[in-house]
C-alpha angles and dihedrals in degrees: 000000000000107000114246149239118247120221114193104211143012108240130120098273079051093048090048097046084045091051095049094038091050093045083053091066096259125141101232125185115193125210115206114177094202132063092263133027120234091094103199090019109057133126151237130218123187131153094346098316129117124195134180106235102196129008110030103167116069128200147170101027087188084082095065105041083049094053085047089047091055089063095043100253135115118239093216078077098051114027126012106213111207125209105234118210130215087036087209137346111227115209118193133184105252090054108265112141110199117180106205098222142174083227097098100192095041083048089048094049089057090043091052085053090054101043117328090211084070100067100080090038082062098051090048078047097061095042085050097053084044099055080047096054084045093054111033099033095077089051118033104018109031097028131077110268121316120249119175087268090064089068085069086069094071116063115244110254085056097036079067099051092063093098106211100152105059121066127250081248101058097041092053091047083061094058116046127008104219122104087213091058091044102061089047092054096045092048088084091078094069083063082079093034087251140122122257085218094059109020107089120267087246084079090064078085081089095079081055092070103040097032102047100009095047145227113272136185120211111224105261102025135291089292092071092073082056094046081041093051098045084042088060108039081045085059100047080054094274112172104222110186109173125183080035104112114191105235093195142004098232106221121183122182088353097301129100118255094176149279138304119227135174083350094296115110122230124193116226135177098228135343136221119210114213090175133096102289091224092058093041084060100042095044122018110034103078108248095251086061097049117100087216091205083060088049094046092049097051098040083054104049122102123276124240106235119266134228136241108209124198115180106190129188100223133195121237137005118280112215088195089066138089130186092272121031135178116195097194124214121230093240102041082165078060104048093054091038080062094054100034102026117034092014095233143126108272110253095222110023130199104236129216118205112197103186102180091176087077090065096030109027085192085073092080137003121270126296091014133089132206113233114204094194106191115180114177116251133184123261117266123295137140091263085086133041104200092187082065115034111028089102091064095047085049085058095044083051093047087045098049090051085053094060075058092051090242106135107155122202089238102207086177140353143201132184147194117206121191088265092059095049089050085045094053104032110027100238111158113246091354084280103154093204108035108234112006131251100230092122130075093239083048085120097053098041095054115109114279113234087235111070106244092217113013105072112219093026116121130176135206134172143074096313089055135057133344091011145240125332125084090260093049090042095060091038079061089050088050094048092046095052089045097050092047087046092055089046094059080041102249125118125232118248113274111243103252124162115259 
């Protein structure tokens, strides 16, 4: 028997790398150390409720029909992809209610409410975040990781209009004058776990792929693209073990030999890490195989923020209230000042409420809906001990959703603190992104998908390029396996439409 390729972890970078791999003719074997695969997206079902546990936006469905195409399938067959609208309800303080929408004059007619000269700024806004998305996405999206030469592929008058060296913030600024519009504008940020008033203004390329591309929910909840996704690469001859951690990548003359589970070693021809880079570094490379100036610079970087989930079972259906829902804080610089800068819990946090029972009324019993409450959090540090005061944050949470009005009637409730992210997914330090992007080379420093000094060692997943996001995630899984593939001398399948 042929021998394998070793994916460590089941999420959906490892699920990708596995698909393409698989459709490539390799015989691939994946590790994933918890029940089910999906790492970062999984779910939760109690009582008749289900909740989404991880990843709750979806966009650019084109990513996954193309991953589906690769192995000559179709993803209709698979994975049904719904347009939300509105793609999010904004809440502030002073009672304005804006719902972010594709619909441009529906979209114009709030704006006009909120200042009428920021109509046409929006609209510059949205052209903006598109010539990003046309410049940059070749390069640095959609293309095996960037170097300086890879500058030279876009030709000069737009090479200068990538806007590195400005913040979200100050482009944006640039753009509309209200501070409603801004702090839209500047949320996308937290899609990478970054701040608008650090992250380079070419994120704001983000605005590009919710804005004009859309917001969409798969049927069944987000997990069904992980369960989609398992269902495909099983049926290209995908070995899937779950509850099976990898105690060690085994490494011998610089170049990987397989992997060590439940104490028994396992040769493998090469191996793709769909785990946090820096923990793949610090815990599973034996020590001898670890460039320690690598080590050093990715243990010292700085952390994307984390995440403090609460998933409630409410009572009662809240008219207010759409399928996404952002409930904004007066002081988002400080906000951001609290996670990069002093490390702390926000003291008063701006709150996300996924309610995926408005979309898929399965998803909870009648007259009750299921809340999915995501605040942003730093990453993990002694400056907060989660075992003890997560009570306390769950009540600040609680408390910043009551200036809005919002007091839900709470019949049960689950959470996920930094320190059980980092538990369950590996993620070094609960960081949901890996390093942060809060500098303007944030694109070249993050981790390449092709080891630098262990032959044979690939990575895929949100820490490594192309970055965080489930899109970008299973673009990841779909470099890695490309460049493994190049290095045995084979070529991935081409995406064609079955």
């Amino acid at each position: 028997m042929a021998e394998p390729i070793a994916i460590v972890g089941g999420g959906i970078g490892g699920l990708s790398a596995a698909i393409h791999l698989a459709a490539a003719g390799e015989r691939v074997i994946v590790f994933e150390q918890n029940a089910q695969v999906g790492g970062k997206m999984s779910e939760l079902r109690a009582e008749g409720f289900r909740w989404d546990t991880g990843p709750s936006v979806i966009t650019m469905p084109h990513v996954f029909e193309a991953l589906f195409a690769a192995a000559g399938k179709r993803m209709a067959d698979y994975l049904t992809l719904l347009p939300a609208e509105p793609l999010t309800r904004y809440f502030y303080r002073d009672g304005t209610v804006l719902d972010a929408t594709r619909d441009l004059p529906r979209m114009i007619a709030q704006i006009e409410q909120i200042e009428r000269r920021d109509v046409e700024g929006y609209l510059a806004y949205l052209a903006y975040a598109a010539r990003l998305h046309r410049i940059t996405g070749e390069v640095f999206i959609y293309d095996t990781p960037p170097t300086p030469a890879s500058l030279f592929k876009v030709p000069l008058r737009d090479a200068l209009r990538v806007d590195a060296m400005r913040s979200m913030d100050a482009a944006i600024r640039s753009f509309v004058r209200s501070p409603h519009l801004r702090q839209l504008l500047g949320r996308f940020a937290t899609y990478v776990g970054a701040s608008p008033y650090r992250a380079p203004a070419t994120l704001n390329v983000i605005g590009h792929v919710e804005l004009n591309g859309g917001v969409y929910y798969p049927r069944g909840g987000v997990y069904a693209i992980a369960r989609a996704m398992a269902r495909l690469a099983t049926e290209l001859g995908v070995e899937i073990r779950t509850s099976c951690a990898v105690e060690r990548i085994l490494v011998k003359n610089r170049r990987v030999s397989g992997v060590q589970v439940g104490g028994e070693r396992m040769s493998a021809k090469a191996v793709v890490a769909n785990v946090d880079v820096a923990t793949v570094y610090e815990k599973l490379l034996p020590a001898e195989a670890v460039n320690a100036a690598r080590l050093r610079r990715l243990l010292r970087a700085e952390p994307s923020c984390s995440g403090y989930v609460l998933l409630l079972s409410v009572q009662g259906a809240h008219e207010r209230l759409a399928h996404h829902n952002v409930f904004f804080t007066d002081d988002y610089r400080a906000e951001f000042a609290d996670i990069f800068e002093r490390g702390v819990t926000p003291s008063d946090p701006t709150v996300y409420v996924a309610i995926t029972s408005k979309s898929d009324p399965e998803d909870a019993p009648a007259g009750m809906e299921n809340w999915f409450v995501l605040v942003n959090a730093p990453a993990l540090s002694e400056r907060y001990d989660w075992t003890r005061d997560a009570p306390r944050y769950r009540d600040r949470v609680l408390a910043a959703l009551a200036k809005f009005g919002i007091v839900p009637h709470i019949r049960a409730e689950y959470q996920l603190t930094p320190a059980d992210i980092a538990r369950l997914t590996g993620a070094r330090r609960g960081a949901l992104y890996g390093t942060s992007s809060n500098t303007p080379l944030a694109a070249f420093l993050r981790p390449h998908n092709r080891a630098r000094d262990v032959r044979g060692l690939y990575f895929a997943g949100g820490t490594a390029h192309p970055g965080g996001g489930v899109p970008m995630v299973t673009l990841s899984g779909g470099v890695a396996a490309r460049l493994l593939l190049a290095d045995l001398g084979k070529r991935a399948q081409v995406p064609t439409q079955a």
